[in-house]
C-alpha positions as CSV (number, residue, x, y, z in Angstrom):
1,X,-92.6,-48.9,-44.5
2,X,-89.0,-50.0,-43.7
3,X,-90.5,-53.1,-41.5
4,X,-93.3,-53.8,-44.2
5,X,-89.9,-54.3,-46.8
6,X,-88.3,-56.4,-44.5
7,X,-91.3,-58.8,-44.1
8,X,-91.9,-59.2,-47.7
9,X,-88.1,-59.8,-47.9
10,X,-87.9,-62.1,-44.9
11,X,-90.8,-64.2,-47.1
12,X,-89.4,-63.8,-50.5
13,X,-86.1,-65.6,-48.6
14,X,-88.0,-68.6,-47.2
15,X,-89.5,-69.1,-50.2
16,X,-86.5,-69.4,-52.1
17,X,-84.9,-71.9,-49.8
18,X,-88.2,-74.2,-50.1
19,X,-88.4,-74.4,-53.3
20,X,-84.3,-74.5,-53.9
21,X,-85.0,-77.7,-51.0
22,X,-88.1,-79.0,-53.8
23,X,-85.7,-79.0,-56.8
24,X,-82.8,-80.5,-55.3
25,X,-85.1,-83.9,-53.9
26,X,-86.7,-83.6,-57.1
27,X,-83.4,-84.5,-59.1
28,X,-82.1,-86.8,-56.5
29,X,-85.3,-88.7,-57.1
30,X,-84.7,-88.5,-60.7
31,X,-81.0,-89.7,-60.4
32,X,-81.7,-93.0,-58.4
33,X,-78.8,-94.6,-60.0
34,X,-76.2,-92.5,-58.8
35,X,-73.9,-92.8,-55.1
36,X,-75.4,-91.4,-52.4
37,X,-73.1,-88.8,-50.4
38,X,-72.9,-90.1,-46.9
39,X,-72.6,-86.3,-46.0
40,X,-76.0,-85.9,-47.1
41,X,-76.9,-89.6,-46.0
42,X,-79.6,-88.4,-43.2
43,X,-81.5,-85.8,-46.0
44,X,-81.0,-88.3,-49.0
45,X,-82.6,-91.4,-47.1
46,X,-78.9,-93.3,-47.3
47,X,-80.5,-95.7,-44.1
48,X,-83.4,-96.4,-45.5
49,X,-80.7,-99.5,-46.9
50,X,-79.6,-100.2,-43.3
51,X,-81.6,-103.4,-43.6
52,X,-80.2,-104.9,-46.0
53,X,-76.9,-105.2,-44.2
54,X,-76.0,-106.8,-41.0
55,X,-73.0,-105.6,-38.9
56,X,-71.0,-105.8,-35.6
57,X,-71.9,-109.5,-35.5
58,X,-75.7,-108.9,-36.1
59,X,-75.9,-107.1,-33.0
60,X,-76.7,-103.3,-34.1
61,X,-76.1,-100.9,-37.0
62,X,-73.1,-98.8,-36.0
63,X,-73.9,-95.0,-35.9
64,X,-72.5,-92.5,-37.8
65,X,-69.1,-91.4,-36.3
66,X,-67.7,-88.4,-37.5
67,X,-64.5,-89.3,-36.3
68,X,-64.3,-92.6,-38.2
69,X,-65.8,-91.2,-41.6
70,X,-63.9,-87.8,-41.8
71,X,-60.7,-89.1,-43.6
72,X,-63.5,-90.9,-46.3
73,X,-63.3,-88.9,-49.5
74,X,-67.2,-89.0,-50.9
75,X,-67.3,-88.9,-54.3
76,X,-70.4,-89.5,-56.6
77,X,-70.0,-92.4,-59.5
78,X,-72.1,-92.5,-62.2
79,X,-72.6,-94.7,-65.3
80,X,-70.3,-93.9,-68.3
81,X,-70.9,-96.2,-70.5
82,X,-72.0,-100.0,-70.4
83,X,-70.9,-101.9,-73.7
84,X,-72.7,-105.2,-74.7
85,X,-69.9,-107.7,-76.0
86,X,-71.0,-111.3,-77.3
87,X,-68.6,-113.5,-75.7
88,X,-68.8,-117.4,-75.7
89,X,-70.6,-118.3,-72.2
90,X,-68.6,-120.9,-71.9
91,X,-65.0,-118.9,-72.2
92,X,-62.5,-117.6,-69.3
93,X,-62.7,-114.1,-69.5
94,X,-60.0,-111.4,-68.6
95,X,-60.3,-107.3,-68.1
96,X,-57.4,-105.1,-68.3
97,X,-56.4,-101.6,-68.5
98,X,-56.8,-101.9,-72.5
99,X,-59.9,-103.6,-72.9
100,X,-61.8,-107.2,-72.6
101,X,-60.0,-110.2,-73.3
102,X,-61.5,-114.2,-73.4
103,X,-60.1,-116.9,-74.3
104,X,-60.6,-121.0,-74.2
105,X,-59.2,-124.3,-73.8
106,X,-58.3,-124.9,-76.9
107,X,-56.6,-121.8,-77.8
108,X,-58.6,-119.5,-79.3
109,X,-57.9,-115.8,-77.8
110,X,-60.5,-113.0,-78.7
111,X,-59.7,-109.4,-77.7
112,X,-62.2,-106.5,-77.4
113,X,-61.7,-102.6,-76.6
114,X,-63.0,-100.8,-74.0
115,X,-65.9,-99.9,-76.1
116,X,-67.0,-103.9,-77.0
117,X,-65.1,-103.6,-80.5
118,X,-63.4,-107.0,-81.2
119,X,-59.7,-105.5,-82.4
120,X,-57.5,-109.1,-82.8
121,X,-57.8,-112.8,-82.6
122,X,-55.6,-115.3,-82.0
123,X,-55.6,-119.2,-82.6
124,X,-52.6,-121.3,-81.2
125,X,-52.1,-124.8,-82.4
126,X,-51.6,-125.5,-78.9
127,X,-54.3,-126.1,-75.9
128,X,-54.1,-123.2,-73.3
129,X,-53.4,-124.4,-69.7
130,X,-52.9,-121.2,-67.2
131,X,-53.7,-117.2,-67.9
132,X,-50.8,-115.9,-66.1
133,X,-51.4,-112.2,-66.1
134,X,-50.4,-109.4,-67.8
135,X,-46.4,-108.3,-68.1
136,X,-45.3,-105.3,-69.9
137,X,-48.7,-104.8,-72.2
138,X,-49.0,-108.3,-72.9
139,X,-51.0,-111.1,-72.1
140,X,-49.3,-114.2,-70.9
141,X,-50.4,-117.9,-71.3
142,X,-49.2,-121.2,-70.5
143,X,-50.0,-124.2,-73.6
144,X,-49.9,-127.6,-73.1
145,X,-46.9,-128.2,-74.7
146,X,-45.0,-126.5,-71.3
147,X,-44.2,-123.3,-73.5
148,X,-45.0,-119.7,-72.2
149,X,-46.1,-117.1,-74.8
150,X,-46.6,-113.6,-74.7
151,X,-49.2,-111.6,-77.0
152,X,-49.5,-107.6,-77.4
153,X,-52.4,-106.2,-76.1
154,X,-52.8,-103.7,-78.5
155,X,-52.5,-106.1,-82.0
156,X,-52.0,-109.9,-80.5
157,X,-48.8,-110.2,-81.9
158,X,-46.8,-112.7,-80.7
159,X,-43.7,-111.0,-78.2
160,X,-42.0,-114.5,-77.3
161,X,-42.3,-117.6,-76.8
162,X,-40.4,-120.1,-74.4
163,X,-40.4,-124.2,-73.4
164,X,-39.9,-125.2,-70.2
165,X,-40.1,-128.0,-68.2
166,X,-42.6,-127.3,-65.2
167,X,-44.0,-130.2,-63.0
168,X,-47.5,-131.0,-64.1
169,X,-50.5,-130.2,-61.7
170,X,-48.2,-127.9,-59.2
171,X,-49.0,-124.0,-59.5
172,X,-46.8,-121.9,-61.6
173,X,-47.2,-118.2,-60.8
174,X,-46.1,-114.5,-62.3
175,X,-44.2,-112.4,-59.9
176,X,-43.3,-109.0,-61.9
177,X,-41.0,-109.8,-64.7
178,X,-40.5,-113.8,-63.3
179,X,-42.2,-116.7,-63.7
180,X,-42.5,-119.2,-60.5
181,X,-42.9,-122.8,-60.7
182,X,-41.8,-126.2,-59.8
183,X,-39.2,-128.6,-62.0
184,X,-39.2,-131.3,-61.3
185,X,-35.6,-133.7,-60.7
186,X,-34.9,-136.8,-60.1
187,X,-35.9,-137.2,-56.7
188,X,-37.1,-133.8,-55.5
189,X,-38.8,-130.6,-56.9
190,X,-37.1,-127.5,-57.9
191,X,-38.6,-124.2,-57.1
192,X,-37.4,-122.0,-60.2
193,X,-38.0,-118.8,-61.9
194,X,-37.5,-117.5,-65.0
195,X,-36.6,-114.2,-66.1
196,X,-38.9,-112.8,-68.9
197,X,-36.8,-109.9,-69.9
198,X,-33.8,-112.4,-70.9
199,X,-35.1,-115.6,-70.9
200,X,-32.6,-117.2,-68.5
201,X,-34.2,-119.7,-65.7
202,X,-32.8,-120.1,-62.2
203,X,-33.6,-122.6,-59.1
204,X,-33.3,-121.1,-55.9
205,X,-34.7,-124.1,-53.8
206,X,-35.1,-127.6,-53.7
207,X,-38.0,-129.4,-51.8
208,X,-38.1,-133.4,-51.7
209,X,-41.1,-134.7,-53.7
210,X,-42.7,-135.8,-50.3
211,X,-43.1,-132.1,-49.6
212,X,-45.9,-132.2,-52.2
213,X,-45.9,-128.6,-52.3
214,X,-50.0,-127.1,-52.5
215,X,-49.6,-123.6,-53.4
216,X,-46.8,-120.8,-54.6
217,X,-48.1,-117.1,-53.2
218,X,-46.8,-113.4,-53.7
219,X,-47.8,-111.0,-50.9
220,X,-45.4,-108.4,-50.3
221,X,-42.2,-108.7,-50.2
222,X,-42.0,-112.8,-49.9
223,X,-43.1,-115.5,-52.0
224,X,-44.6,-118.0,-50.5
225,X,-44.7,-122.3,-51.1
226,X,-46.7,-124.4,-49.1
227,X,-48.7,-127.4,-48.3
228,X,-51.0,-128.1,-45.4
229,X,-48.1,-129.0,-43.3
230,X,-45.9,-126.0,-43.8
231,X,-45.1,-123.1,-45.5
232,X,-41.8,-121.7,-47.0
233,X,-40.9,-118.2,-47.1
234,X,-38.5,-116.7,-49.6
235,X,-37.4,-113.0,-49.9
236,X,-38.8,-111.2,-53.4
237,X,-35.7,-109.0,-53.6
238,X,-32.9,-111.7,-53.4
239,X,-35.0,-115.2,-54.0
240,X,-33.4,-116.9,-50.7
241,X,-35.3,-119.1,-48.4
242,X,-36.0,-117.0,-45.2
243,X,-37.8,-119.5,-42.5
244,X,-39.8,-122.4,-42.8
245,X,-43.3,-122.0,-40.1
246,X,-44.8,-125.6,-39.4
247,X,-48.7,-125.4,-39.6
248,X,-51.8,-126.1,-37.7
249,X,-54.4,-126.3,-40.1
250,X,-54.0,-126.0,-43.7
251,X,-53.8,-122.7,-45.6
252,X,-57.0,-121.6,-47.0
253,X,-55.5,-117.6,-48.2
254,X,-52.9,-115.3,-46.9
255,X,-51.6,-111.8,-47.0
256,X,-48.4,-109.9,-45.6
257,X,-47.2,-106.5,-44.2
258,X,-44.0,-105.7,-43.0
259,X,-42.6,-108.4,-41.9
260,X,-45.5,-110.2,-40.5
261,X,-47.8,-112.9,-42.4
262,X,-51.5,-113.3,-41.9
263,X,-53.3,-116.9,-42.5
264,X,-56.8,-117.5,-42.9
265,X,-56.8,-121.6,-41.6
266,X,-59.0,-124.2,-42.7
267,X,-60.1,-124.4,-39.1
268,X,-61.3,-120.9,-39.3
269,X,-58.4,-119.2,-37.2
270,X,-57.4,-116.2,-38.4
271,X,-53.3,-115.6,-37.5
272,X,-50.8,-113.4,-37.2
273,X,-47.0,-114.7,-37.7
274,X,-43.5,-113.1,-37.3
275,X,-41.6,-113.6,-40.4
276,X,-38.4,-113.3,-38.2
277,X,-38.7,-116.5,-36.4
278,X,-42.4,-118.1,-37.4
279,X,-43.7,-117.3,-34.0
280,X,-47.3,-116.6,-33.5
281,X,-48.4,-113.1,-32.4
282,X,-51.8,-113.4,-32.4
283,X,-54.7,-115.5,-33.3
284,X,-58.7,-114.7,-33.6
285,X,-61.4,-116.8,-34.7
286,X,-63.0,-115.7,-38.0
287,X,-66.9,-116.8,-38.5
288,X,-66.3,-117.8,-42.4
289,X,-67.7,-120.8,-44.3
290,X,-65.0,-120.7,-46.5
291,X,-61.9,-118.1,-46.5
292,X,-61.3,-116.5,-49.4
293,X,-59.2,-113.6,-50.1
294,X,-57.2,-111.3,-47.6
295,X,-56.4,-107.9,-47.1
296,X,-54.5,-105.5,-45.4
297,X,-55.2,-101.4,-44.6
298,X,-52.4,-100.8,-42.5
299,X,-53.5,-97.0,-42.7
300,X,-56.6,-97.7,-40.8
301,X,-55.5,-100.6,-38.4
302,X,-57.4,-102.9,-40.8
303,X,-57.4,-106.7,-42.0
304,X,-60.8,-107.8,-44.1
305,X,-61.7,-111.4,-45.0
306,X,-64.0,-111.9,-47.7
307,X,-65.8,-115.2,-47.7
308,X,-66.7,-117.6,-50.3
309,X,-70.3,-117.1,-48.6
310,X,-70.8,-113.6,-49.5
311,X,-69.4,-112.1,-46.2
312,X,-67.1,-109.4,-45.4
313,X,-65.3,-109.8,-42.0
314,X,-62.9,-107.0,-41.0
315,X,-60.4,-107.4,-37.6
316,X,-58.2,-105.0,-36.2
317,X,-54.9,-105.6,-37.5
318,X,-52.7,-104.7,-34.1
319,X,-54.7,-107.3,-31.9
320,X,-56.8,-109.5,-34.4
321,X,-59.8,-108.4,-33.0
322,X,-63.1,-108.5,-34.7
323,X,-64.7,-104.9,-35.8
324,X,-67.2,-105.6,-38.0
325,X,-69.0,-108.0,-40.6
326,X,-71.1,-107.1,-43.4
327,X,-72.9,-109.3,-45.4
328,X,-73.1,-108.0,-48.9
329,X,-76.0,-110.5,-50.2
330,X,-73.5,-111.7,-52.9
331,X,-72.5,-115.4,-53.0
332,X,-70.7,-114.9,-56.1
333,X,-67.3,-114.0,-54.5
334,X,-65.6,-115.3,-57.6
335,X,-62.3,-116.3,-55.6
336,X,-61.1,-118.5,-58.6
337,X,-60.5,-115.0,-60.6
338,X,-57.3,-113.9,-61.0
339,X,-56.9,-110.1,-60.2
340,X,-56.0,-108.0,-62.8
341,X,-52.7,-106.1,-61.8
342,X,-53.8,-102.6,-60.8
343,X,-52.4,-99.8,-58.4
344,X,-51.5,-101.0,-55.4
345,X,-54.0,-99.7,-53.0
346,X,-55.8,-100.8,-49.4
347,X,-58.0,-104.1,-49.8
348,X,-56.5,-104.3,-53.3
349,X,-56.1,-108.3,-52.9
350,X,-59.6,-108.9,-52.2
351,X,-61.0,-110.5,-55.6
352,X,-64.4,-108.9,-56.2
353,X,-63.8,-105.8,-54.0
354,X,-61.1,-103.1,-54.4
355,X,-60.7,-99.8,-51.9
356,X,-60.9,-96.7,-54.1
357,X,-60.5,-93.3,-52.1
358,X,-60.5,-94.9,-48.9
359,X,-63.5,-96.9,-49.0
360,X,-64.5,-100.6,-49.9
361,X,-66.1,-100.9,-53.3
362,X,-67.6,-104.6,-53.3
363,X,-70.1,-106.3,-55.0
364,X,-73.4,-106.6,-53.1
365,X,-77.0,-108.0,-53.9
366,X,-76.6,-108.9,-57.4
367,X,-76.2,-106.5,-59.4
368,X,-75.2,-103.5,-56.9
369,X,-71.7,-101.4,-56.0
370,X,-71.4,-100.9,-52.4
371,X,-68.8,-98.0,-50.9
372,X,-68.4,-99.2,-47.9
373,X,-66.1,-97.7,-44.7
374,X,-63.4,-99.8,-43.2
375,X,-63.1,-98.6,-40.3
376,X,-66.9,-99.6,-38.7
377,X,-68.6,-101.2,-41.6
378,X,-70.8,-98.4,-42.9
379,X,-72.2,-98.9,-46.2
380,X,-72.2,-95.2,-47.0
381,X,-72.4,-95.0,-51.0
382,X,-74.0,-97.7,-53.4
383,X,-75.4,-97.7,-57.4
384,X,-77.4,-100.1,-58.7
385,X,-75.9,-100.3,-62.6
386,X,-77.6,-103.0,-64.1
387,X,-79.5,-106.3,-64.1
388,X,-76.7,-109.1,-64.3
389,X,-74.3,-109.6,-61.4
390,X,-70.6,-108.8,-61.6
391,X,-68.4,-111.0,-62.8
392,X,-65.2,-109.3,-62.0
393,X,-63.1,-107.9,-59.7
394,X,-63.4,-104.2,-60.4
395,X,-60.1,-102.3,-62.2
396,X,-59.1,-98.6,-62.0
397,X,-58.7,-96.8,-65.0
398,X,-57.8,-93.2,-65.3
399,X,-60.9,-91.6,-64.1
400,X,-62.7,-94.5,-64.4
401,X,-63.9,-98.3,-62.5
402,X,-64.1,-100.9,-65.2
403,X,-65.7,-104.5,-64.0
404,X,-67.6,-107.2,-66.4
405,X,-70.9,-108.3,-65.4
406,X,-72.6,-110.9,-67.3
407,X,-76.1,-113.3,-67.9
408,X,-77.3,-115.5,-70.3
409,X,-73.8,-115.9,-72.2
410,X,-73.8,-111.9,-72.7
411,X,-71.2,-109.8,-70.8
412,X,-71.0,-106.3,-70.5
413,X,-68.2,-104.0,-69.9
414,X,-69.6,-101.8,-67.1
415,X,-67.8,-98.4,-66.7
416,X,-68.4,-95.9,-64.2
417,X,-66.9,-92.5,-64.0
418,X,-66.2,-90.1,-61.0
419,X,-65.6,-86.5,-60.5
């Protein structure tokens, strides 16, 4: 009788664990908009998308590594909300922390919560040259007339406003509470900044106009001025010239560590320099059409390239050697974006991809989110959210990533939560 039990219990229990097995494919089928866990890649289907991708230089599709995926925090993300906001096609277009915010040449500034609700407008009598970036909750803008304003986030009113005389056409840049840019003299050009919190402006370098200076960078702890000859570097603590590296090729983007600088060359080296004396320590040849943004995962030996193209290139950041590349099937790179100041985090330069728990989130296809691991390239998590590409680089909020996507003059806040 005892065995009889047993066998209707044994079958009872087998039962319960195929149909608890039905249910649960039953609502992952149901759900196809939400991440994949890669812990449950091989039951969910997670490489039946394998072929979308190519990596390790086209040559195979790494396998899953347990050692290289167990310090990868899987989460799922799911759609919160996605607000449609009627925006002017043709207008520049900001997120931040607060909301949407877009704006045109000729100075009209529109400003939208989180939710698509237009809260304040602005019209200046002036034409709007540069967005800087945000300082302090409020959004910062450079007018034809050479004067810097700031406007509240939450209201538009005006904070400040402030002339100066910048050199036209050279880059003029926002570093914290200080605004880079070039004066110009009589016969040379003055690197100067001025202090936002009390106005005051100070030149901490002169360059003869011949220098004909390109580009003014922050990565780091240096600010960077160059042209395709050379490049200056200047300590962000103290604003005093450090060493002056004579170039190869001509800068196409850079990023820093320590005190080391890494250049992505217009002759598709990728380089490692010592900020101590400009020496080279290493040098690797990238496969990009064009370079765009760089970034640096010390944590996980990491550098990553994204191209103009669509590509993701990743090299070890000891040697320069190539790991992986990863094309993401989005040519929309968006490298003209400015990023919206966020938490500093691994990959966090890279316009149009941020790292978020450890793992690459970047655009790919055209209208999907990609998780992605840096240490061999595994696309491990990805959710379709909608049928317009991104048009952002993604922001962190609370418990929350925020990006824009947008089609046929309509953006759209997209939100997605995680638990």
């Amino acid at each position: 009788m005892d065995s009889k039990d047993s066998s209707v219990d044994f079958f009872v229990f087998i039962f319960f664990i195929i149909i608890s097995a039905l249910l649960y494919i039953l609502i992952n089928l149901e759900n196809p908009a939400l991440f994949e866990s890669s812990s449950l890649a091989d039951q969910m289907g997670i490489n039946k998308f394998s072929h979308s991708f190519e990596f390790n230089h086209f040559s195979q599709t790494p396998k899953k590594n347990e050692e290289n995926t167990k310090n990868i925090f899987y989460r799922r993300y799911s759609p919160l909300n996605q607000h449609s906001v009627e925006v002017n096609h043709s207008s520049y277009k900001q997120l931040s922390p607060l909301g949407l915010m877009s704006y045109d040449n000729i100075g009209k500034i529109t400003f939208f919560d989180d939710e698509g609700k237009n809260i304040w407008n602005y019209n200046s009598s002036s034409l709007i040259s540069h967005f800087l970036g945000y300082f302090d909750d409020s959004a910062l803008f450079v007018f034809n007339d050479h004067s810097i304003m700031g406007l509240k986030l939450t209201d538009g009113t005006p904070l400040f406003r402030k002339t100066i005389s910048y050199a036209e056409e050279k880059p003029i840049v926002l570093m914290d509470q200080f605004v880079l840019y070039l004066k110009t003299g009589s016969d040379q050009l003055e690197l100067t900044v001025l202090d936002l919190q009390d106005g005051q402006e100070k030149t901490i370098y002169s360059f003869s106009k011949q220098d004909s200076l390109d580009a003014i960078e922050v990565s780091g702890n240096f600010i960077f001025a160059y042209n395709a000859q050379q490049v200056y570097v200047f300590s962000k603590k103290d604003l005093t010239i450090l060493v002056k590296i004579p170039l190869t090729s001509p800068i196409k983007s850079l990023a820093s560590y320590d005190k080391k600088l890494i250049v992505a060359s217009e002759d598709k080296a990728l380089i490692e320099l010592n900020l101590d004396n400009g020496n080279e320590i290493w040098r690797s040849e990238s496969k990009h059409e064009s370079a765009g943004p760089l970034a640096i995962d010390k944590q996980n030996d990491r550098i990553g390239l994204l191209a103009t193209n669509g590509y993701l290139q990743v090299f070890e950041l000891s040697t320069g050697k190539s790991k992986w590349r990863l094309n993401t099937f989005n040519e929309s790179a968006y490298p003209s974006l400015q990023t919206v100041p966020v938490d500093s985090a691994s990959f966090s330069s890279l316009e149009n991809s941020k790292v978020h728990r450890n793992l690459i989130l970047v655009a790919c296809g055209t209208n999907k989110l990609c998780g992605v691991n840096p240490i061999d390239g595994l696309v491990v998590s990805r959710i379709k959210y909608e049928d317009s590409p991104i048009s952002s680089p993604p922001i962190f909020v609370k418990n929350e990533i925020r990006f824009l996507s947008q089609e046929n003059g309509l953006t759209k806040i997209i939100r997605l939560t995680y638990n």
